[in-house]
N, C-alpha and C positions, 0 to 999 in steps of 0.2 A: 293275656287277652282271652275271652271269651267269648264265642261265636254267638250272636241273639238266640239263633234258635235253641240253643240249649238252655234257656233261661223262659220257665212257663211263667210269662209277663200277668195272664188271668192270675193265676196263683198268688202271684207277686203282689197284685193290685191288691186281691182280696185279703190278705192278711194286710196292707197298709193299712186299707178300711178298719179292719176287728184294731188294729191300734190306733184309729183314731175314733172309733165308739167308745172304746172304754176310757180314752182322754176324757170323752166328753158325758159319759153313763160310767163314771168307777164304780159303782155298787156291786156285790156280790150278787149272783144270778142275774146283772140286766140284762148282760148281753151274750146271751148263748151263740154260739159257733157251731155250725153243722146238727143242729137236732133230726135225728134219723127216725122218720116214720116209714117201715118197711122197706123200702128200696127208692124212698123220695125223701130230699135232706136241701132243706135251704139254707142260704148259707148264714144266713144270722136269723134270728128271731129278737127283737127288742122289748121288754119289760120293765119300765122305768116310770117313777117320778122325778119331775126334775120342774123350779119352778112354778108350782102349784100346775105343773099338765100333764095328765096320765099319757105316756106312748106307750102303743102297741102297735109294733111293726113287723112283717114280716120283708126280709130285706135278699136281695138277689145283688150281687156285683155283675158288672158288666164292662169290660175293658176291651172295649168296641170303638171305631172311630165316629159312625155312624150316632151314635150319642151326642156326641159334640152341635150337631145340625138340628136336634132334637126329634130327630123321629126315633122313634121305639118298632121296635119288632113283635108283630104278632105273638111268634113263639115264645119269646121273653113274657110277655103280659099271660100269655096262657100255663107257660110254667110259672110263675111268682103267683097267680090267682087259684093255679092249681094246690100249691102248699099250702096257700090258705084257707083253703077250707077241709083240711085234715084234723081229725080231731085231736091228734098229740098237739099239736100247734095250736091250738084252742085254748088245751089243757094247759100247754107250757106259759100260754100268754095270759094266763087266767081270764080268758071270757066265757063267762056261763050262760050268755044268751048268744045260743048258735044260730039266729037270724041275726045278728049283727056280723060284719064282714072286717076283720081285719084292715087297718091299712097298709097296702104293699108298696113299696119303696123297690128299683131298680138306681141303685147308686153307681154314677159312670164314672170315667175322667173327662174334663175340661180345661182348658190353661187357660181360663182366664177366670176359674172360681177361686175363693179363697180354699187354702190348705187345711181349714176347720171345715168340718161336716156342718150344714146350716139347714135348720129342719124349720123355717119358716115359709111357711106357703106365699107362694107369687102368684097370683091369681092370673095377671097379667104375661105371665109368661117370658119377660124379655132381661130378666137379670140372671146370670148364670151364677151357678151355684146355690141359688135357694130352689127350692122342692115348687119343680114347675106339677102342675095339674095337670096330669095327663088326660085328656078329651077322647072318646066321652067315655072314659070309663068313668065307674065311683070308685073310689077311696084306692089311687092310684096316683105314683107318685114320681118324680124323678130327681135326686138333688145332685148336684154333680159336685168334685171333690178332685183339688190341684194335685195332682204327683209331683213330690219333692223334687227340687233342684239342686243341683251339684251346687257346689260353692265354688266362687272363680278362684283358681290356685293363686297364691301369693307369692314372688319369690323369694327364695330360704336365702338370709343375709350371709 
């Protein structure tokens, strides 16, 4: 047995996430983990085609309960908007017109999204797991994401 608190569940979240982007972006370079500009480091950066649709994401974890209700936290929006407009982060996502803004993604938990990352936008806001619009930012995002569940034990014949 091991006590919760000795298990950094953030931690935990966010490398689930980095394995289920690259399920879902296998390419070489799409999906960088922790790109460090000076002393600020988001925790993915997304560069892909997939489908005939360019994404460029900068992406933050958040394994917050608060999530689940759909309200977002100031500070979360003002760090995820802050990486984004770093210029390493520009550079890593190849955008060379620096009046365009990044799209930033805050990815939570949910139990009742599906366990695949779903990057289609809900305009409407009421199905969990696709990438709600965050209001009133622009290009601000939220998609939420199941945490695995145990498997019910079997008994050994």
């Amino acid at each position: 047995m091991i006590p919760p608190f000795w298990i950094d569940m953030s931690k935990l979240f966010e490398l689930y996430v980095y394995k289920k982007l690259r399920e879902v972006f296998p390419g070489k370079g799409e999906v960088i983990h922790h790109r460090k500009s000076g002393r600020q480091e988001p925790d993915f950066l997304l560069r892909a085609e997939k489908d005939g649709h360019l994404y460029r994401f900068v992406i933050d974890t958040k394994y917050k309960p608060r999530y689940e209700n759909g309200t977002v936290s100031i500070d979360d929006v003002r760090q995820v908007s802050g990486y984004a407009r770093l210029e390493k982060v520009y550079d890593a996502l190849g955008v060379t017109d620096r009046s365009r803004i990044p799209d930033c993604l805050i990815i939570y938990s949910h139990p009742d999204c599906d366990p695949e990352p779903d990057f289609t936008v809900d305009e409407t806001r009421e199905a969990p797991g696709k990438m709600r619009k965050e209001k009133p930012y622009v290009h601000f995002y939220q998609p939420g994401i199941r945490l695995p569940e145990r498997e019910p034990r079997t008994p050994q014949s």
